[in-house]
C-alpha positions as CSV (number, residue, x, y, z in Angstrom):
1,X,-42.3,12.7,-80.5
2,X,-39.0,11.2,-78.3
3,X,-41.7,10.5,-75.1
4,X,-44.2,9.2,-77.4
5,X,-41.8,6.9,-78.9
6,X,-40.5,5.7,-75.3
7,X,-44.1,5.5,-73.7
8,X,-44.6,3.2,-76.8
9,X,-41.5,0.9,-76.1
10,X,-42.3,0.8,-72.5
11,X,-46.0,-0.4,-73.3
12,X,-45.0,-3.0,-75.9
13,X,-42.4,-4.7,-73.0
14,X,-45.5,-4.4,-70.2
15,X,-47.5,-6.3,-73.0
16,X,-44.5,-8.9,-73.5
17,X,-43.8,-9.4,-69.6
18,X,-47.8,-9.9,-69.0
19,X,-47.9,-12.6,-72.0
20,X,-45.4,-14.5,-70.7
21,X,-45.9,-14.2,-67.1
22,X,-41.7,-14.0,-66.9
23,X,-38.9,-12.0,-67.5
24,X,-35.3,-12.7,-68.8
25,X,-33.1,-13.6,-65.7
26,X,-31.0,-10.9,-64.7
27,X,-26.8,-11.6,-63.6
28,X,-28.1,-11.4,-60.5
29,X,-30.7,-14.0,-60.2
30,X,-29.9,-16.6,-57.7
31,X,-28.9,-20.2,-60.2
32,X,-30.4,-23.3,-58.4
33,X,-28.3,-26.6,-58.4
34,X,-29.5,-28.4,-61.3
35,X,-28.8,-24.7,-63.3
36,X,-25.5,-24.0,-60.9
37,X,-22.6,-22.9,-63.6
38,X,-20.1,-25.1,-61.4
39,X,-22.3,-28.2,-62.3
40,X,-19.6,-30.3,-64.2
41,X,-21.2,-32.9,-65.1
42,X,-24.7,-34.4,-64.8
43,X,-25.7,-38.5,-65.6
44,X,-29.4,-38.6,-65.0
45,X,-29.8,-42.1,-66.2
46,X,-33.6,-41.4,-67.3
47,X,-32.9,-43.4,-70.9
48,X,-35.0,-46.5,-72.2
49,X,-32.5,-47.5,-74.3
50,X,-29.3,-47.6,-76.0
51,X,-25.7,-47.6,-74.8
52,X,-25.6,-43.5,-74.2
53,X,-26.0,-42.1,-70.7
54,X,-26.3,-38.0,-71.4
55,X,-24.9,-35.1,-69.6
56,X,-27.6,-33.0,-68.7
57,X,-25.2,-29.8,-68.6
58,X,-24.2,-28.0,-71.1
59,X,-21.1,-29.8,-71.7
60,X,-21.9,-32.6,-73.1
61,X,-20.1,-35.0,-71.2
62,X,-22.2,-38.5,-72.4
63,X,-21.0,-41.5,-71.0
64,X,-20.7,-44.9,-73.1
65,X,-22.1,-48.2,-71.4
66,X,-19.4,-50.7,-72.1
67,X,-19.5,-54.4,-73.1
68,X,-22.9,-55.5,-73.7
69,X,-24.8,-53.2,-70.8
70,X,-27.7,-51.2,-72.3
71,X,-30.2,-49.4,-71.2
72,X,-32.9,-51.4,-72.8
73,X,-31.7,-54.0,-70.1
74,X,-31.0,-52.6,-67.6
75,X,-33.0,-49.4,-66.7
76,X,-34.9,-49.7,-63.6
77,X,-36.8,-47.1,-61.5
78,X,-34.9,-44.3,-59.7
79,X,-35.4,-42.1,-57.2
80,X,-35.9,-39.0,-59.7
81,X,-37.4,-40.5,-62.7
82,X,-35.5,-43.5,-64.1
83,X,-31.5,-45.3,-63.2
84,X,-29.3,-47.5,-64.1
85,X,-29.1,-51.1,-63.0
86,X,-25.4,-52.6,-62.5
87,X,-24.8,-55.7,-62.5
88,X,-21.1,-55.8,-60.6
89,X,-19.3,-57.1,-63.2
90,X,-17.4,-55.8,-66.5
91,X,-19.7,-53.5,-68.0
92,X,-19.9,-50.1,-66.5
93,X,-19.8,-46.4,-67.9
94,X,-17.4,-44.7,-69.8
95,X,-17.2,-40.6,-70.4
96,X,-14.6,-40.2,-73.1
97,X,-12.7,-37.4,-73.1
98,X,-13.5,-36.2,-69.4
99,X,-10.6,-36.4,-67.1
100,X,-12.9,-35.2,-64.2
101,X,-12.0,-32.5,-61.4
102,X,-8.3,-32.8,-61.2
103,X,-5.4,-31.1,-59.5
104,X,-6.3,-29.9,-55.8
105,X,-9.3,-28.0,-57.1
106,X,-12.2,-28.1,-55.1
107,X,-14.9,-30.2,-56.1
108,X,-18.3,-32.4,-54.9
109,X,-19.6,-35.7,-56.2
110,X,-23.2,-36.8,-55.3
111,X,-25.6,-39.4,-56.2
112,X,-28.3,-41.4,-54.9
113,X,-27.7,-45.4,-54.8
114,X,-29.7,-48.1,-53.7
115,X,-28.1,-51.7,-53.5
116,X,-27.8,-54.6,-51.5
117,X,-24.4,-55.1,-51.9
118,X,-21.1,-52.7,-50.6
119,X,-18.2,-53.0,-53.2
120,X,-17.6,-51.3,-56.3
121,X,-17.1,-47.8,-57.4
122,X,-19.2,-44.9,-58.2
123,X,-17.0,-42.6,-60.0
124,X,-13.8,-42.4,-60.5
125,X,-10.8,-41.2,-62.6
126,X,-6.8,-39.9,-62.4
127,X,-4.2,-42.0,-62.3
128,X,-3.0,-44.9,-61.2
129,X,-0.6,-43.7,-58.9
130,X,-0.5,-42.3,-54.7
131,X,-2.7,-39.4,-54.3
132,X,-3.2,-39.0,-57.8
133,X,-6.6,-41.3,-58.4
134,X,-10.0,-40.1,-57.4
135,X,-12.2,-42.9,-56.5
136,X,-16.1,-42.5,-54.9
137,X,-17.5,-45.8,-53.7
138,X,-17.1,-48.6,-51.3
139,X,-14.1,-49.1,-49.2
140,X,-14.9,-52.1,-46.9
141,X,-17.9,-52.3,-47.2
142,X,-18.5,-48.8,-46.7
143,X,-19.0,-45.0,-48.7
144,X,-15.9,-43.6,-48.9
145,X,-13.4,-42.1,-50.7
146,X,-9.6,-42.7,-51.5
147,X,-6.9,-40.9,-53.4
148,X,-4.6,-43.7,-53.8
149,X,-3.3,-43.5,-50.6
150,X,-5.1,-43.1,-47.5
151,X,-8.9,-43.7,-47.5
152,X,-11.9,-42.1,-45.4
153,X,-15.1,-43.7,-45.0
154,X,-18.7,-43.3,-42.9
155,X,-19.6,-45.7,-40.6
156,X,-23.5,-46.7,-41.4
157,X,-23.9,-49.9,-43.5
158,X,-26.0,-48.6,-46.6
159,X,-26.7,-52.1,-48.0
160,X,-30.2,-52.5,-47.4
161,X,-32.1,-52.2,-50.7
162,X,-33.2,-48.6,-50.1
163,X,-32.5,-45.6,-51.5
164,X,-29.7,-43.7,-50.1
165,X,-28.1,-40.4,-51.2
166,X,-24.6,-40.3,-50.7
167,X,-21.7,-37.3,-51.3
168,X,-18.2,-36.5,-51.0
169,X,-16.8,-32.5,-50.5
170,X,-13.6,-31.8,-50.9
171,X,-12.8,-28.2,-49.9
172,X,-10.2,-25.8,-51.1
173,X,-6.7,-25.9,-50.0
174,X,-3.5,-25.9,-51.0
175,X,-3.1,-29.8,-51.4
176,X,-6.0,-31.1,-49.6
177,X,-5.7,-33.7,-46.9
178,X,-8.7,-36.1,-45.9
179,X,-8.7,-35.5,-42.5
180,X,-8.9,-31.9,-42.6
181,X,-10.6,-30.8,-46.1
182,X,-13.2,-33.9,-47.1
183,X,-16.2,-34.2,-45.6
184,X,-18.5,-37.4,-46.8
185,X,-22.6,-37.3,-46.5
186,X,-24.8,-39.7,-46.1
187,X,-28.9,-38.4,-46.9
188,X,-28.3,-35.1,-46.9
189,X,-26.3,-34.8,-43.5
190,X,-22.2,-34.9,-42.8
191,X,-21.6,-38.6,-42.4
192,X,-20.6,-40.7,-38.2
193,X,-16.8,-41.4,-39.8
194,X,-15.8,-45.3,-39.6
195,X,-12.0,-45.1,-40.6
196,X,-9.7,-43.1,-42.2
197,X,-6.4,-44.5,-43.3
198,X,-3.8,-42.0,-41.8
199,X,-0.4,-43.9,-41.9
200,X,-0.3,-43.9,-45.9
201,X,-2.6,-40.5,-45.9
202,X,-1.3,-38.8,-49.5
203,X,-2.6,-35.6,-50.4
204,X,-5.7,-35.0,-52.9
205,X,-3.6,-34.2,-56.1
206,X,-5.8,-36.2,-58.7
207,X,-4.2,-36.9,-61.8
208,X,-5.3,-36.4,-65.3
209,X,-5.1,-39.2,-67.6
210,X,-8.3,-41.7,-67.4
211,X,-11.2,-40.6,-68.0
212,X,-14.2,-40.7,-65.9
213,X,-15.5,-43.9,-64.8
214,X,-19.2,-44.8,-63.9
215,X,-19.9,-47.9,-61.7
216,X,-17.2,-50.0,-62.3
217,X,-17.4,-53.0,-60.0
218,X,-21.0,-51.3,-58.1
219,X,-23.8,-53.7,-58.0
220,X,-27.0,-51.9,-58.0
221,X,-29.3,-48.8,-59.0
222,X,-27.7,-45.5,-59.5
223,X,-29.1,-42.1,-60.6
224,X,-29.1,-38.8,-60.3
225,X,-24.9,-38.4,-60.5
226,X,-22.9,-35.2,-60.3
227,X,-19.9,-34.0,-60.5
228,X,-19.3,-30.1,-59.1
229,X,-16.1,-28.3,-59.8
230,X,-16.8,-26.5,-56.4
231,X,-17.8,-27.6,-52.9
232,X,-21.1,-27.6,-52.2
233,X,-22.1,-26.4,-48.3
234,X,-24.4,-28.4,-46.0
235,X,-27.7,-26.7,-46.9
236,X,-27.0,-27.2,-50.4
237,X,-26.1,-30.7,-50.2
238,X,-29.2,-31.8,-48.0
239,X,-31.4,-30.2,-51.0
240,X,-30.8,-32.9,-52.6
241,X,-31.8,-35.5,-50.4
242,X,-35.0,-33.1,-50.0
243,X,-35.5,-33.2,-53.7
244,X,-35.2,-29.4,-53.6
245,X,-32.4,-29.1,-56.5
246,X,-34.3,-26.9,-58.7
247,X,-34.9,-23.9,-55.8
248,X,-32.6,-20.9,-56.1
249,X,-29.5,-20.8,-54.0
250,X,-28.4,-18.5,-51.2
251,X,-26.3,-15.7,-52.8
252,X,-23.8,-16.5,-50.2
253,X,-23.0,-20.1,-51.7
């Protein structure tokens, strides 16, 4: 009766597995980067209206558009679906109650931007002090990144009204320093570096009292942002600029 009752059970689950052509992912099962569990936050900017941009993770990490920017004004298309057109002035995006990746921790910031003008930020939050900010955007007229003292950033002009994806890494260490730990992309390959600001270098050692920022000051389209609370490697970054986000990972990442 026992291996009647098991040969029955094991032909029910055949039946279930054939039906729905998958089975339930096993701990093992490689996540891909749009389903990475170090995926922090996630602003696909695919709305059609209102003033909410929504976290696509599992966190819940919406962003507010500030001051009269909305999204039935100023969507436009993205690279992946829809973005959101900036305008450079005092409307950007707010995500209440998300300080960001702060301390020294490791982290990765990625997005793809398309604009014909080089100032403003991407992202940023900390606080307003040396080493303690976190800020992802133009730095003369360039990508780069700057923790309130010191700044690094690549050397190709990316004004040119195409889409570009851009990325920051910032590896583990025990207080990272720009020179040796950060490592800025620019379409899914390491960035030629322009400058980096090594006679006021501070440490990465971001601070945790704004919250995260969206596009302040940045004229232009932006979609696809993420935030990692881990760095990403090479391969997985130029995935994105292939498009190729939603393909399993190396085990090895």
């Amino acid at each position: 009766m026992r291996c009647t009752c098991l040969l029955a059970c094991m032909l029910v689950a055949g039946a279930v597995l054939f039906l729905t052509g998958s089975a339930v992912a096993g701990p093992d099962k490689p996540a891909t980067l749009d389903s990475d569990p170090n995926l922090a936050g996630w602003w696909k900017f695919d709305e059609a209206a209102g003033k909410t941009a929504a976290d696509a993770t599992t966190h819940k990490r919406d962003g507010t558009l500030t001051g009269e920017f909305s999204f039935d004004r100023s969507s436009a298309p993205g690279k992946r679906g829809e973005a959101i057109q900036l305008d450079g002035k005092e409307s950007w995006i707010e995500v209440k109650d998300y300080k960001g990746v702060t301390g020294t921790r490791p982290r990765t910031v990625a997005a793809w931007l398309k604009t014909t003008s080089a100032k403003g930020e991407i992202v940023s939050w900390g606080v307003e002090d040396f080493g303690q900010r976190f800020v992802f955007g133009f730095i003369r007229g360039r990508i780069g990144i700057t923790p309130g003292g010191g700044y690094l950033y690549i050397n190709p002009e990316i004004g040119d009204d195409k889409w570009h994806h851009v990325a920051v890494v910032v590896r583990k260490a025990e207080l990272p320093n720009l020179a040796r730990d950060v490592t800025l992309y620019l379409d899914g390959q390491p960035a030629e570096i322009h400058d980096i600001g090594l006679l006021d270098l501070w440490p990465i050692q971001t601070g945790d009292k704004l919250d995260v920022r969206i596009g302040r000051g940045l004229a232009g389209s932006l979609d696809d942002l993420r935030i990692y609370d881990r760095p990403l490697s090479d391969e997985e970054i130029k995935a994105f600029f292939e498009l190729k986000t939603n393909q399993p990972l190396s085990k090895d990442k």
